[in-house]
N, C-alpha and C positions, 0 to 999 in steps of 0.2 A: 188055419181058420176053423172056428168052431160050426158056424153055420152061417148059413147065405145073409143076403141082404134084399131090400125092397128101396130101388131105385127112381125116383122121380125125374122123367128128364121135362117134366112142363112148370115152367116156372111159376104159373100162374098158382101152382098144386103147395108150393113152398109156404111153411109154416115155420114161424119163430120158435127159435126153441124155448122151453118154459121149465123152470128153475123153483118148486116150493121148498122151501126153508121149514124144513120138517123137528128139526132140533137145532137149537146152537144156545150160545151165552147167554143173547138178552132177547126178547120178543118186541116186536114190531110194536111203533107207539096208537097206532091204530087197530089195538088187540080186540075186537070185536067179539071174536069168538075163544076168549077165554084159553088160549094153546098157553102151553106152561114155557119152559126154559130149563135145561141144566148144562153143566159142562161137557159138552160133545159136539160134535155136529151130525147133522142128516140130511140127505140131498134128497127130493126125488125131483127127475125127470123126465120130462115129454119131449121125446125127438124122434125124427122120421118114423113115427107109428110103436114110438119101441119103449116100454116104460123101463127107468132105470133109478132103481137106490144106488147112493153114493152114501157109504156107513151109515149106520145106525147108532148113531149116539152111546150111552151108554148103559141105556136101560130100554124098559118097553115105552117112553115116552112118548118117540117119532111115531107109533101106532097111533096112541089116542090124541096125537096132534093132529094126524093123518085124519081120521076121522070126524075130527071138529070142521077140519077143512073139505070134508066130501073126496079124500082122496082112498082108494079102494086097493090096500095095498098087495092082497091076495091076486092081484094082475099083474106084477111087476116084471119083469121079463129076465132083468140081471141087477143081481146085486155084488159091488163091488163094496173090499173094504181096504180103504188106504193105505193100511198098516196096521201092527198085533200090538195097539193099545187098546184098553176097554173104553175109552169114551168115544173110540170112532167103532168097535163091533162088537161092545159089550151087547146088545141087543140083538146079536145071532139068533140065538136061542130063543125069542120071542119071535123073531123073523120067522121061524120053521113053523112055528103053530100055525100061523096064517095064511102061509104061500107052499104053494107046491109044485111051484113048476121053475120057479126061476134059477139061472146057472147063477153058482155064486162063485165068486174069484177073487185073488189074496195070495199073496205071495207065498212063496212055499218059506220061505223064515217065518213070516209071522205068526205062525205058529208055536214059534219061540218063547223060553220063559224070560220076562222082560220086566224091571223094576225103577223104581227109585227107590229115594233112603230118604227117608226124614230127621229136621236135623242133621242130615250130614251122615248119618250112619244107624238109622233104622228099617233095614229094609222092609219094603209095601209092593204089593206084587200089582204091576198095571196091564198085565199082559190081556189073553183070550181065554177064554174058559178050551182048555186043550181035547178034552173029552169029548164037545160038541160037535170039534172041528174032526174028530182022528172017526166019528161015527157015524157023517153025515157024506153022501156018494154024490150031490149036490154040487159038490167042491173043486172047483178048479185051481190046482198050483202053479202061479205064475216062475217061474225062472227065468225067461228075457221077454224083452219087446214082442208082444202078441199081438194080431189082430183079432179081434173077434169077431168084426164084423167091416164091411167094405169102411164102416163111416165111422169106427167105435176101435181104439187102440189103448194097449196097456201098455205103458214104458216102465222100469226098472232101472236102476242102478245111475248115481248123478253125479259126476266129475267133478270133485270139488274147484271150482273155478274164484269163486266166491266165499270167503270165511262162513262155517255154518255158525249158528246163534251160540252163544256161551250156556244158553238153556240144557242145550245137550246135555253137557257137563255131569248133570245131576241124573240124569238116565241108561241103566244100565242092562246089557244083557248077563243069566245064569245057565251057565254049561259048565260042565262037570263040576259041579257046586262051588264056583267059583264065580265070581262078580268080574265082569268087564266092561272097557265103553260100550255102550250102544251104537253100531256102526249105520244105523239104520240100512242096512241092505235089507230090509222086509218092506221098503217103503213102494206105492205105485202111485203113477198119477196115469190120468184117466185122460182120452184124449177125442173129444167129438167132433167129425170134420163134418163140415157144411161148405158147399161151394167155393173151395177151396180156403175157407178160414178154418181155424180150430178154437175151441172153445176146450179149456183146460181146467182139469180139476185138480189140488193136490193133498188134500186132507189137513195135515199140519204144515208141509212145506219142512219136517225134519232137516232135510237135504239142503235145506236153502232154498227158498223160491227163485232166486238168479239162477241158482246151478239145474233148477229143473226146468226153469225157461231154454237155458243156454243147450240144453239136451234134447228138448220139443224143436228149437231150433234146428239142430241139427239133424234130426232123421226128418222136420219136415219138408227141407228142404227152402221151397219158393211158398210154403205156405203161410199165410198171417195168423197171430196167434189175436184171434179178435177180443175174448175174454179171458179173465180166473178167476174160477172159485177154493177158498183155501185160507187157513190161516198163516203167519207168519214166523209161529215158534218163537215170537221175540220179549213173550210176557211168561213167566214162571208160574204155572197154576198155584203151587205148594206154595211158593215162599211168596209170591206173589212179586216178585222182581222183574223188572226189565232190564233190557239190556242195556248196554252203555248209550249216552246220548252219543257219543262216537260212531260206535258202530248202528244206529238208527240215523243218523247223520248219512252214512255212509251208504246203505240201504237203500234210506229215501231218494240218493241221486242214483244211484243202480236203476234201482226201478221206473224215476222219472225217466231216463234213457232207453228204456222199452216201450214198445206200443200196445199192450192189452188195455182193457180197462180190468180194473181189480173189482171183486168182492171178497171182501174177507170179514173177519172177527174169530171167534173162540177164541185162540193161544195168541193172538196180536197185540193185545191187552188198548183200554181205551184210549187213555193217556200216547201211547204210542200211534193209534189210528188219527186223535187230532193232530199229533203231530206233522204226519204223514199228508194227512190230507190239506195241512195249511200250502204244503208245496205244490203238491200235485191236485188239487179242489176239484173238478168234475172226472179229473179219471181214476178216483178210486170211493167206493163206498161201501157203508158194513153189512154184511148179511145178519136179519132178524129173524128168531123166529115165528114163522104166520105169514110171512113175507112171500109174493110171488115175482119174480124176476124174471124178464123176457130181453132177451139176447137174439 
């Protein structure tokens, strides 16, 4: 454990957890104050007194969205990043100008040099800016299942139980200059317990959103997984494909079979979200961003 916790035990003291949608795909249809949209996501969160980003998008976006919204990001306490794509921590580095105090954490792969190919065999490098990462004392490397805090847990590595998405396919890791599948072992999901629920974050969901349910599952034990936030990896950024209506077929009844309520978008693509939510209609919906969500 990195450091302590602040425990509430009067219930009356309990506050909702609060969810701003700091980056993703589309913004909110009630965009008032003008936040933009790109391909990434950004969480920040208000829980037990403890401010948390969940990636940074892939630029300096999530700041001046931050901002629009009156959120003060120079207070953030941890910043976690899902995995060593840039559209979830391409924004490190804008992160650092502004904040000085918060632990940041990331699996010790993603660090890794990580691609696709366009076309089929152009390769485009999607990884983290490595230099930012190897210079900054900031940085915690996750290797298994951490707690960080009584209420706040990082998980790692997800059984495949569940086919992961065909999207993989097209994404690869370079070592010894050599192209391979991307096994995503860099990937984390993030885990907030409250009075014995958990509220679940997992970035893209590489691993399969089932197989990281099915692993929250299992180390939580008797706990309810009350929410998720996360996209589904089942919409191909590049090529702009989805997946088989088969395997979303197949998906949709997995996940009907679970008890969270979902929020998702970025990598879930539209088309697949109405599809999803024709079956499943109140328990799953998209995250926008400008969007504030309380769980």
């Amino acid at each position: 454990m990195i450091s302590g916790t602040h425990k509430h035990n009067i219930q009356s003291e309990y506050k909702k957890m609060k969810i701003t949608v700091l980056a993703e795909n589309s913004v909110c249809k009630t965009n008032s104050l003008n936040v933009k949209s790109e391909h990434g996501l950004s969480l920040f969160i208000e829980f037990d007194e403890r401010k948390i980003l969940f990636d940074t998008g892939q630029s300096d976006l999530f700041i001046h969205n931050a901002e629009k919204l009156g959120i003060d990001l120079s207070q953030v306490d941890y910043l976690v990043i899902s995995h060593g794509h840039f559209d979830h921590g391409g924004g490190l580095k804008h992160f650092l100008k502004i904040n000085k105090k918060a632990k940041i954490f990331l699996h010790i792969n993603a660090a890794n040099k990580f691609y696709t190919k366009i076309f089929g065999f152009i390769p485009y490098y999607v990884g983290l800016d490595q230099k930012i990462i190897a210079q900054n004392r900031r940085i915690y490397f996750i290797e298994e299942d951490t707690q960080i805090e009584d209420k706040l847990i990082l998980l790692e590595g997800f059984p495949e139980v569940f086919p992961q998405p065909e999207a993989n396919k097209v994404l690869f890791e370079k070592t010894k200059n050599r192209f391979i599948a991307d096994k995503f072992n860099h990937e984390l999901a993030m885990l907030l317990i409250e009075n014995d629920e958990i509220v679940l974050f997992s970035g893209c969901s590489h691993s399969g959103i089932i197989n990281i349910i099915e692993e929250v599952k299992l180390f939580s034990k008797n706990m309810r997984i009350k929410a998720t936030f996360g996209g589904f990896h089942i919409n191909n950024p590049v090529s702009k494909k989805n997946e088989s209506p088969e395997y979303i077929e197949k998906l949709t009844e997995a996940i009907g079979e679970t008890h969270p309520v979902f929020y998702t978008g970025h990598c879930t693509g539209e088309n697949n979200f109405r599809y999803i939510k024709g079956w499943m209609c109140r328990k799953i919906h998209t995250m926008n961003t400008g969007e504030v969500i309380e769980v």
